[in-house]
C-alpha positions in Angstrom: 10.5 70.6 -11.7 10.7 73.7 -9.1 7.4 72.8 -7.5 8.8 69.2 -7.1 12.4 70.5 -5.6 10.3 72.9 -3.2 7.9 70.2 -2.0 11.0 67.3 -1.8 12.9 70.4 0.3 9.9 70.8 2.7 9.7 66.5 3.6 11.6 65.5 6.8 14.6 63.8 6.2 15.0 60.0 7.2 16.0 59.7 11.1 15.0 62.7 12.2 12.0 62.9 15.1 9.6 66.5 15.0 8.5 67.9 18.2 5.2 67.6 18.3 4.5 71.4 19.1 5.4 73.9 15.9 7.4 76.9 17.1 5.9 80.2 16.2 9.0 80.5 13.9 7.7 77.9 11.4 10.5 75.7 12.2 10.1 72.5 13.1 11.7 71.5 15.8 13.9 68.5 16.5 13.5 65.9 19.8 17.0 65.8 21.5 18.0 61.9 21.9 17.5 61.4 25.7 21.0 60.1 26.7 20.5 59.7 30.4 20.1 56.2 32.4 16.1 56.0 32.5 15.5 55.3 36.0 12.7 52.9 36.6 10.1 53.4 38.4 10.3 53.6 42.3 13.8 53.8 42.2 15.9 55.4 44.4 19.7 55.2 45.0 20.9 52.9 48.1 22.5 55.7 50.1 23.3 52.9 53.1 25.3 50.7 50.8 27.7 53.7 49.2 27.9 55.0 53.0 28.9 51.4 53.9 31.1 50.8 51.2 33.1 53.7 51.3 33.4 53.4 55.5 34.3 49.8 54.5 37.5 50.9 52.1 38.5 53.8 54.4 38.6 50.9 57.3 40.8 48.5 54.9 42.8 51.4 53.0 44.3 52.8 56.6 46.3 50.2 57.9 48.0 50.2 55.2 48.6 53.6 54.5 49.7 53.5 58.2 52.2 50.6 57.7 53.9 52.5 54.5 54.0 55.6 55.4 55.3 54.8 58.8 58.1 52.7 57.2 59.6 56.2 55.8 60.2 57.3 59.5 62.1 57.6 62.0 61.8 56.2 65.5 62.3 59.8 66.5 60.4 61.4 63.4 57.5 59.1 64.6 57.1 60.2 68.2 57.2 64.2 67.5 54.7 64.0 65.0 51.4 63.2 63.8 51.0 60.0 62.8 48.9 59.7 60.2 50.2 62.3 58.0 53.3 61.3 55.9 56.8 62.7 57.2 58.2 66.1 55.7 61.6 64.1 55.5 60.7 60.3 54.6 64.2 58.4 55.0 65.2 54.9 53.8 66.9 54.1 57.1 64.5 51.5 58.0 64.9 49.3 55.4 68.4 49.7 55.6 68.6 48.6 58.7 66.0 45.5 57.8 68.2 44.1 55.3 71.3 44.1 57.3 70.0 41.9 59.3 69.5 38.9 57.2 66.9 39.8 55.9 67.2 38.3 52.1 68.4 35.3 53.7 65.2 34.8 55.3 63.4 35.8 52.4 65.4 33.2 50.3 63.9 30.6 53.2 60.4 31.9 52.8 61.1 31.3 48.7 62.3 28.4 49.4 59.5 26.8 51.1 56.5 28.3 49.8 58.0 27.5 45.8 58.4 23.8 46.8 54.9 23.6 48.6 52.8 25.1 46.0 54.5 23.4 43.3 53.9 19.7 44.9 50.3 20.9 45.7 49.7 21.8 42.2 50.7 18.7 41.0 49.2 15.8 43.4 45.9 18.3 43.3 45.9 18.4 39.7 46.5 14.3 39.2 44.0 13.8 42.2 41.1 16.2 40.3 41.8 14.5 36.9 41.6 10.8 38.6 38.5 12.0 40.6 36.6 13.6 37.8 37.2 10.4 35.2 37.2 8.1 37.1 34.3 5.7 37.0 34.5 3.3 39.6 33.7 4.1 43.7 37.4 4.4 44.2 37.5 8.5 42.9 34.4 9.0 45.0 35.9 7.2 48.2 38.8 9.2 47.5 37.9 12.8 47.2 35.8 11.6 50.4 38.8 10.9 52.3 40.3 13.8 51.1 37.6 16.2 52.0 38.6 15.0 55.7 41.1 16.4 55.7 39.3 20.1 55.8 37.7 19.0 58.9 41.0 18.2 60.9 42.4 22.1 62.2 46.4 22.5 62.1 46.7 23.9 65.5 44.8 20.0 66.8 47.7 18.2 64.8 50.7 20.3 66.1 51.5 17.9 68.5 51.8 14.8 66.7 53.6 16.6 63.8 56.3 17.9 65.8 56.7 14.1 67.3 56.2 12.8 63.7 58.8 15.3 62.4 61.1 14.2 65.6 61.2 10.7 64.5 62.1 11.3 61.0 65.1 13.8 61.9 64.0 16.6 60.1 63.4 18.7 62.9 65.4 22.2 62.2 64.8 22.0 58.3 63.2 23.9 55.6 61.4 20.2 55.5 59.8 20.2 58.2 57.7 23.4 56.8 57.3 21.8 53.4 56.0 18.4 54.0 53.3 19.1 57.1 52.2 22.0 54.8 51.7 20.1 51.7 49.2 17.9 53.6 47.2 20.3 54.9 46.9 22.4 51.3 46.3 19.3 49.1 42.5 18.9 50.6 41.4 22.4 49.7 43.5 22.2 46.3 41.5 18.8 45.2 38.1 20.5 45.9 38.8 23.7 43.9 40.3 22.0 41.0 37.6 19.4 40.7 35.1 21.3 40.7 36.8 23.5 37.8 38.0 19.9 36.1 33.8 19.1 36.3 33.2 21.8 34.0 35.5 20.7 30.9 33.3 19.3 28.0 33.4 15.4 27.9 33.6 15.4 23.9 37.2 16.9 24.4 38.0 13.7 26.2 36.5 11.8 23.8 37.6 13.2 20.7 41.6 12.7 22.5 40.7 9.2 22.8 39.7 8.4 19.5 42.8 10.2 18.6 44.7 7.5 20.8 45.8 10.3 23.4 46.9 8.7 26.7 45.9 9.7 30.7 49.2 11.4 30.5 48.6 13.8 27.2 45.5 14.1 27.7 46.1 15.4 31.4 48.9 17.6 29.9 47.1 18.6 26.6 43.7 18.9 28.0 43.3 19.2 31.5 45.8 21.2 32.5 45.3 24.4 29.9 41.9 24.8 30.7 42.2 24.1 34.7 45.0 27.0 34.6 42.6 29.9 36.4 41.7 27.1 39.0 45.3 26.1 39.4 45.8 30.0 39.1 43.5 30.5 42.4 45.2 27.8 44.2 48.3 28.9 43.7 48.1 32.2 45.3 46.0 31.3 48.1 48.3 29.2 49.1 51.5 31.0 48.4 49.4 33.4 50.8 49.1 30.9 53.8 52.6 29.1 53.3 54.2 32.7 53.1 52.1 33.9 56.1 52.7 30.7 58.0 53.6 31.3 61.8 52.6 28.3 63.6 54.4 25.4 62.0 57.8 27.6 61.8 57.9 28.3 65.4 57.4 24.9 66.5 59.5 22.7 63.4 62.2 25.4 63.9 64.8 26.8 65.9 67.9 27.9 64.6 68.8 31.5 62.7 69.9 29.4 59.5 66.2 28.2 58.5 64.7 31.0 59.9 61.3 32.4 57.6 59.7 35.4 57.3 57.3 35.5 59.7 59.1 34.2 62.4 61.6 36.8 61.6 59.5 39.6 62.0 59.0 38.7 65.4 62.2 38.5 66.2 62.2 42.3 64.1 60.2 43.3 66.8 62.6 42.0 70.0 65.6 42.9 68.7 64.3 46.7 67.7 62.1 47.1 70.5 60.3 50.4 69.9 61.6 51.2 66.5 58.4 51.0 64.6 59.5 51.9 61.0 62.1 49.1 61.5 59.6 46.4 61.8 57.2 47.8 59.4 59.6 47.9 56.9 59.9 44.4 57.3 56.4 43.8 56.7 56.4 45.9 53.5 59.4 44.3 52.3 57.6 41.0 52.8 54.6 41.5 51.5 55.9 43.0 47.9 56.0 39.4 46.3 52.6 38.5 47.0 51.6 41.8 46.0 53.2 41.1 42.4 51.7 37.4 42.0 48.0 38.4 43.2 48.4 41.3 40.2 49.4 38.8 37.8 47.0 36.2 38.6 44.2 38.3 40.5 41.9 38.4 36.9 41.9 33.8 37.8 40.9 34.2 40.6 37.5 34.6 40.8 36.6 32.0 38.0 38.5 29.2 39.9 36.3 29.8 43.1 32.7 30.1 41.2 33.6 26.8 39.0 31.7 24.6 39.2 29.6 26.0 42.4 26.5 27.2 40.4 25.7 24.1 38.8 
């Protein structure tokens, strides 16, 4: 019994590795688990792309450290000092002075329109993909041909006969004549995301819906439109971005104070303060908080609503 407990006491235990080399103590030594990242052969770190990429952030990241920081000043704070480093007494006199001036009721406008447009989009988009995707005669594919045109066709060529199309209709000086124009151009873009997402939906689930005796309607609603949601995500706040960023169509469809939008009211930030800087940055921060909030909500959608469907 002792010569078999000394001889079991002497035996590796299971799991553990000997170094191959005895040290002079007797004791057998045991091989560390490497934990590092083996590098494979040849390789070598791509110094050019890190240089480039952190040049590339530092390019993005300053205007906008420039824009907030500056929006803590004063007009005087901001000519005595250096620019770029944040004031040793940030004040909230700019953005006081911002929303005295109407500022909420242009941001109501901006609400307003950009709501109504992305929620119409969503829907003729979402009906167009579903009728384009099922359908099977040449009438889906002539129409998401037509509606590919529209890509083609710039707004600033169109401007023209919008403003006399809007003329004739009377709705010159409304917060409709920035919906509907806008709605036209978004749809086209809309349709080609969404089908392309709509593509990739298995066609047993339409099946099995059908055999359930599910209508176009339930199954659009029961079907279609959960899984489509990051694609209707991505459309959502890309648009939102280019309706709430839209310059050109409210400067041309509009004129009075009353339907007055964001953008065109920073301009008019920028006459009425002259050189007060902070002033008119403020605005812009003020402005851009909501689309800050809805592409954190919605920003893990986006990038599965762009690649659908595009790697087939």
């Amino acid at each position: 019994m002792t010569h078999a407990a000394s001889t079991e006491s002497k035996l590796p235990q299971a799991g553990t590795a000997l170094d191959p080399e005895k040290p002079e103590g007797g004791v057998v030594g045991v091989r560390k688990p490497n934990r590092g990242k083996a590098k494979k052969p040849g390789e070598t770190p791509n110094i050019f792309a890190g240089v480039f990429g952190w040049v590339w952030l530092a390019i993005i990241i300053l205007p906008i450290y420039y824009i907030v920081i500056t929006s803590f000043r004063t007009s005087a704070d901001l000519r005595a000092n250096n620019q770029l480093v944040p004031s040793t007494e940030p004040t909230l006199d700019a953005f006081r002075l911002v929303i005295e001036n109407d500022f909420f009721h242009f941001f109501f406008n901006s609400v307003i329109v950009t709501a109504s447009t992305v929620a119409v989009v969503l829907a003729v988009s979402l009906m167009a993909a579903y009728y384009i995707t099922r359908s099977t005669t040449w009438g889906g594919t002539r129409l998401f041909q037509l509606i590919l045109l529209g890509i083609a066709i710039p707004v600033q060529a169109t401007i023209i006969p919008v403003y006399y199309l809007i003329r004739q209709l009377g709705l010159y000086d409304t917060l409709w004549a920035l919906i509907l124009p806008q709605i036209a151009f978004a749809i086209p873009l809309s349709v080609l995301i969404i089908v392309n997402f709509v593509r990739d939906i298995p066609n047993e689930l339409f099946e099995s819906m059908r055999v359930d005796g599910a209508g176009e309607w339930k199954i659009l609603g029961s079907l279609v439109l959960p899984m489509a949601k990051p694609a209707l995500m991505t459309v959502g706040i890309y648009q939102a971005l280019q309706v709430w960023n839209g310059f050109l169509f409210p400067l041309v469809l509009t004129q009075s104070r009353d339907v007055r939008v964001l953008p065109l009211s920073l301009w008019e930030y920028q006459g009425q303060f002259g050189i007060n800087v902070p002033a008119t940055l403020a605005a812009v921060v003020l402005s851009a908080l909501p689309l800050l909030v809805a592409y954190i909500l919605g920003r893990r959608y986006i990038v599965a609503g762009l690649t659908a469907g595009f790697g087939k």
